[in-house]
N, C-alpha and C positions, 0 to 999 in steps of 0.2 A: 864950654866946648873945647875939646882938643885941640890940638896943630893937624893932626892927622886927621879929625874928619871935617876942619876948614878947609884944607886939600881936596878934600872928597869932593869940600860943596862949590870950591871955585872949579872945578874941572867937569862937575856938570853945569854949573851958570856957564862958562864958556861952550861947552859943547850946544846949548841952548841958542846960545847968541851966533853960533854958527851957522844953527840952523834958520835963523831969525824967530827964532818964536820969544814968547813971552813969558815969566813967571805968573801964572793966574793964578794960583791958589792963596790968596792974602790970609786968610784964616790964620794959617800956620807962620812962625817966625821962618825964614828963610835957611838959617841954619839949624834947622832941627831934624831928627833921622824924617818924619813924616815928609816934611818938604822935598829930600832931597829925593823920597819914592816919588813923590809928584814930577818931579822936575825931571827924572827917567822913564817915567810913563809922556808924559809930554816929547822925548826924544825917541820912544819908540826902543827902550831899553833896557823895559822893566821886567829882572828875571825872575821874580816869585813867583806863586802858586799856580806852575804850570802843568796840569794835569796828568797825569798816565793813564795809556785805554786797554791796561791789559795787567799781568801780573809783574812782578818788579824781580826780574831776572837780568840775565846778563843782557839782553838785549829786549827793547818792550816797546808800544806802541806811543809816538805822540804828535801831535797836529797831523794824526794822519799818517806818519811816514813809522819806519823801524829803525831804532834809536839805540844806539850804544850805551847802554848805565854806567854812567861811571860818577854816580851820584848819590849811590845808596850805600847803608852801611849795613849791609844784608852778606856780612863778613863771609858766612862760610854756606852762604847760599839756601839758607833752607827753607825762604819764603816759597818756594817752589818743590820742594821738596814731598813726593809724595806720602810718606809716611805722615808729617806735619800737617798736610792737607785729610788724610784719613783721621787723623788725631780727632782734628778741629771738628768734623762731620759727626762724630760718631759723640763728641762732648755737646755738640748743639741738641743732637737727637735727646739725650739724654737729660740733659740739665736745662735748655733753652739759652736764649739770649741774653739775662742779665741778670743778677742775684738783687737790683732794685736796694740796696740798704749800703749800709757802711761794715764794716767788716766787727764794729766796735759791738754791734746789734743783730741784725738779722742777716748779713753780707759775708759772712763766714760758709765756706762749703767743705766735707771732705777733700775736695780736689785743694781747696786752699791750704788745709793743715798737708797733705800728701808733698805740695810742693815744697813747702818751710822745711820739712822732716829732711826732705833732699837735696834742699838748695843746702844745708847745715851739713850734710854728710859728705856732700860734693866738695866744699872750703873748707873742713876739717874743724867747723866751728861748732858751737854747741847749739845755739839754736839760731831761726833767721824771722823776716816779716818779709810779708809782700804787701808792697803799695800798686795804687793806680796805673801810677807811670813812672818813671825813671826821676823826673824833676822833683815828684811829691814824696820819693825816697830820701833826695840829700837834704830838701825842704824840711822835713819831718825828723831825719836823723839829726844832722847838724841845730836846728833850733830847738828839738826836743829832749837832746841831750846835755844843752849848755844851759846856765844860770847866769845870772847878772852877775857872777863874783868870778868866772870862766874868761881864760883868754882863747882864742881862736887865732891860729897861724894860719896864713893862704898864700900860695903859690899865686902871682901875680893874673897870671895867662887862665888857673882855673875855670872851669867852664861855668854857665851864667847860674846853675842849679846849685854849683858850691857860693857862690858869691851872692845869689837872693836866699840861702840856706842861713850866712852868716848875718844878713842885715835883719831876718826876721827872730834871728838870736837874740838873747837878752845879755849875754857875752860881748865884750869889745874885742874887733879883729886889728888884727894889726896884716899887714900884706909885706910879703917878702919878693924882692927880683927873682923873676923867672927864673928858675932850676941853675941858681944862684945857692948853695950850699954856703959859702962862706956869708952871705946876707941872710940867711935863713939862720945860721948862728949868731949871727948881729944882732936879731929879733928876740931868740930865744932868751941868749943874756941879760937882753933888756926888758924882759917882763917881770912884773912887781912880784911878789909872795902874794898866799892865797888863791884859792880858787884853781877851779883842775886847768890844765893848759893842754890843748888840742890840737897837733898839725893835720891842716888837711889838705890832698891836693890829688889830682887826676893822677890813674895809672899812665894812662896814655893820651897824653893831648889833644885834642879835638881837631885840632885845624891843621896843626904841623905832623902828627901821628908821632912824635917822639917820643920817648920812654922816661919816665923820671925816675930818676937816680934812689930809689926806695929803698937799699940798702942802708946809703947815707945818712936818708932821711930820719928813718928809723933810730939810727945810732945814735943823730945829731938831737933828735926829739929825749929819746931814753935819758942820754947825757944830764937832759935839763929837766927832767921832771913830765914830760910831757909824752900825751898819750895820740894816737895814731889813727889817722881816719884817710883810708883810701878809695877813692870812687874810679872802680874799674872798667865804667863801660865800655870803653874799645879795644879791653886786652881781653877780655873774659872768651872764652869760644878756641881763640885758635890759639895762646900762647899757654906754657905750660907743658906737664906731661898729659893731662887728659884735659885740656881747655881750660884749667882753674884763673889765668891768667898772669897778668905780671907779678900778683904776690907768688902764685905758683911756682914763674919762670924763676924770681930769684930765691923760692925756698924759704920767705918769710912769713906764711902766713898766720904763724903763731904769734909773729911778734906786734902783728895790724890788731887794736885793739875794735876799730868797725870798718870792713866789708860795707859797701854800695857797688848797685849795679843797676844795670836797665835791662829789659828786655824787648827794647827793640832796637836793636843792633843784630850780633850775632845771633840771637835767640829767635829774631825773626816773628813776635810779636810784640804786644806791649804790655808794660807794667815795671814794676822795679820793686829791687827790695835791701834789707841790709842782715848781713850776718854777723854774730857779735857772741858772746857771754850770754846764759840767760839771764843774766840781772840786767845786761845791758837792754836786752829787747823785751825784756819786762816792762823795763822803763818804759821804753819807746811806745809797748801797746798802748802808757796810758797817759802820753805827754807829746805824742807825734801829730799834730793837728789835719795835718794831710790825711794822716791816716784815716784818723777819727771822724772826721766829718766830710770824708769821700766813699762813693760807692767801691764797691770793691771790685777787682780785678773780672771781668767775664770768665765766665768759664769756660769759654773756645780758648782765650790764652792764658786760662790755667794749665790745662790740660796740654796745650803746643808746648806750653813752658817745659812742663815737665819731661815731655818727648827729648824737647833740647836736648835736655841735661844729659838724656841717656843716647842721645847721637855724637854731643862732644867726648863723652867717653871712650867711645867703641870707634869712631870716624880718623884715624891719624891721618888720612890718607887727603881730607879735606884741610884738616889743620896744616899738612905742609903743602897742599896746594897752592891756599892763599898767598903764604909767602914767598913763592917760587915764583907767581903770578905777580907779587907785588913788587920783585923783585927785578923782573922781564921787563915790566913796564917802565919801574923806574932808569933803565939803564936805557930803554929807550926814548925816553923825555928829557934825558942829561947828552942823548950822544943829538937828540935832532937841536940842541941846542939853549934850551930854555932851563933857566935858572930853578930850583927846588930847596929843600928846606935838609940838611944834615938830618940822617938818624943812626942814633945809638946801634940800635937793629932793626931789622927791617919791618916794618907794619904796613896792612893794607891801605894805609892814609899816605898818599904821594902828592902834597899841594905843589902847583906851576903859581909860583911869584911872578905877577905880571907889573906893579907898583905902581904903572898909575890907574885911579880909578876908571874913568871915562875908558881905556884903551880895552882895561878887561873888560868892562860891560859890553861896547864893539864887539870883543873876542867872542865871549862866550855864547850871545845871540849869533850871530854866523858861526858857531860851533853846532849849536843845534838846528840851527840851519841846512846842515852840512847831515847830519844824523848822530852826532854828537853832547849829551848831556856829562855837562860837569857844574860842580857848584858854586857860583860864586860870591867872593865872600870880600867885605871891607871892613877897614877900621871901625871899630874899635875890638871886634872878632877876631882880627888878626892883627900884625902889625903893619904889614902891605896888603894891597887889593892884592886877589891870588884865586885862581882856578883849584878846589879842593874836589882831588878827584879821589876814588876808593875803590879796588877792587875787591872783588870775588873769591872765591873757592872755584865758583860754576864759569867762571871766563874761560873762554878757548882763549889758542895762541893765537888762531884767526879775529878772534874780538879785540886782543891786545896790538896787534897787525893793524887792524882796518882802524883800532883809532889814534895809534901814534901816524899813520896816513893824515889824518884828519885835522890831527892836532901841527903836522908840519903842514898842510898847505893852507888853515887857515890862520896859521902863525906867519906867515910868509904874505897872505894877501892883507891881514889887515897893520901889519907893518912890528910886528912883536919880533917876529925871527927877521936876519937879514937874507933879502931875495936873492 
């Protein structure tokens, strides 16, 4: 157990013993993530699987009331989107509910080759795969493409689909300090000869929305022999000249030897995939485990998928909305006073650093309280407890309005901001 999430667990035991109540769940060791949910439902704190009664737009239905989103990562808004919604309708009618098989066998549709063809045309890559979901993508890439003679580099902060990608590898990783370039060459120097060597690491950080320095990366990878894997879920959609994302923005994408992505972020359903070489995803159809023995993608969000690709295209108008939006907001979360995370440029990911546990969980419950949804997030996800909020394309400035309102008085009531 960490430092940071014995922090965690003595700051809900204290908030318990506040309340007087007791720790009942013996089952569990006291310090494990399960306990310390127990120990937050016990205080009446607990922020997960809180339902929504309606569509996940800028503003949406929950416990009843109308709720500010500032929780999704529906980048450029097109879960609502009515073309996306006609997409989906008219692919149900057509194909039904579910292709039942694995893509390896009988789970393969024309809509699935239609999207590979475009997802490859759109990244300027030669061929691509679609997985289930996003996680079963770096899963499937990252262990399906390394050997036991393979080294694996990782950005420390990587999100959990690159870091269970790496352990189900037969590859030894070695982890480098977050967007640390000069450790990241520390690493590189010090791997043995043999075996191909692999950096991989998030376009866009998960929790803080920062941007990693993939220029560098690139350079510092080539320098030493080593080949390049970037998982782009949070830049794909709005950054770029037509959404291709952060390899887009800095004009690398020839030099990324595999492309990941998800699609359910921007893309606004689910599934994921990787674009690569076709020897690389030759490979992958027949070493990618995920792949092979998961149903394959529905063809409601093959078909949405597709839509995407061809709205990120043509849409500039939403691509610089997000940013402008995320922009607005951030400046008003900095000037009502509360702390945030530096970015290179700007992304729809603006986390409120709150630090200590117990205070955020207080915060964020009387946040939606209030009509307020944001997400909250602790150690070991992050480095501080923190409010990870994300905007829109589809946010008005009255949305961005009513929740920095929201966010200062119930920063001010439960003791975050000074009164």
């Amino acid at each position: 157990m960490t430092e940071k999430k014995d922090k965690l667990t003595i700051a809900l035991e204290q908030g318990l013993e506040s309340n007087k109540s007791v720790i009942k769940h013996k089952m569990f060791a006291p310090t494990t993530q399960v306990q310390m949910a127990f120990l937050a439902k016990d205080m009446g704190l607990y922020p997960y699987f809180i339902p929504n009664f309606g569509q996940i737009g800028p503003r949406t239905l929950i416990n009843g009331k109308e709720t500010i989103m500032l929780g999704s990562n529906n980048y450029m808004g097109l879960a609502n989107h009515p073309e996306m919604i006609q997409t989906g309708i008219e692919a149900l009618k057509k194909y039904g509910t579910g292709c039942t098989g694995s893509r390896f066998l009988n789970g393969t549709l024309d809509l699935h080759i239609e999207l590979e063809d475009k997802l490859a045309k759109f990244f300027n890559k030669e061929s691509a795969l679609c997985f289930s979901t996003g996680m079963q993508a770096n899963l499937g890439t990252i262990a399906g493409i390394t050997t036991k003679d393979d080294h694996i580099v990782s950005d420390e902060n990587n999100h959990a689909s690159i870091i269970d990608g790496c352990r189900l590898s037969y590859g030894k990783t070695h982890v480098y300090k977050h967007d640390d370039m000069d450790d990241l060459e520390r690493v590189l120097e010090s791997l043995p000869a043999g075996g191909n060597h692999w950096v991989v690491t998030d376009g866009i950080f998960s929790m803080e929305g920062n941007l990693a320095q993939i220029p560098r990366i690139i350079e510092l990878a080539r320098h030493h022999g080593a080949r390049v894997i970037i998982d782009d879920a949070h830049g794909i959609g709005y950054l770029g000249d037509h959404g291709e994302g952060s390899c887009g923005l800095f004009n690398v994408m020839d030099q990324v030897d595999i492309l990941t992505g998800t699609f359910s972020k921007s893309f606004a359903c689910i599934g994921g995939f990787s674009v690569a070489s076709e020897e690389i995803i030759h490979h992958l159809k027949h070493h990618a485990r995920s792949l092979i023995y998961s149903a394959s993608m529905p063809p409601v969000m093959t078909a949405c998928a597709i839509k995407a690709l061809e709205i990120f295209y043509r849409e500039d108008g939403l691509r610089k909305q997000v940013l402008i939006n995320a922009g607005n907001f951030r400046k008003g979360v900095e000037a009502i006073g509360f702390r945030t995370v530096p970015q290179r440029i700007p992304t729809p990911i603006v986390p409120i650093i709150i630090g200590d546990a117990f205070k955020m969980l207080k915060m964020n419950k009387s946040l939606l309280a209030a009509g307020l949804y944001t997400n909250p997030v602790v150690p070991p996800a992050a480095p501080e407890a923190l409010l990870r909020t994300s905007l829109m394309a589809t946010h008005t400035q009255k949305d961005i309005d009513d929740a920095l309102e929201i966010l200062q008085r119930v920063g001010k009531k439960e003791g975050v901001l000074e009164g």
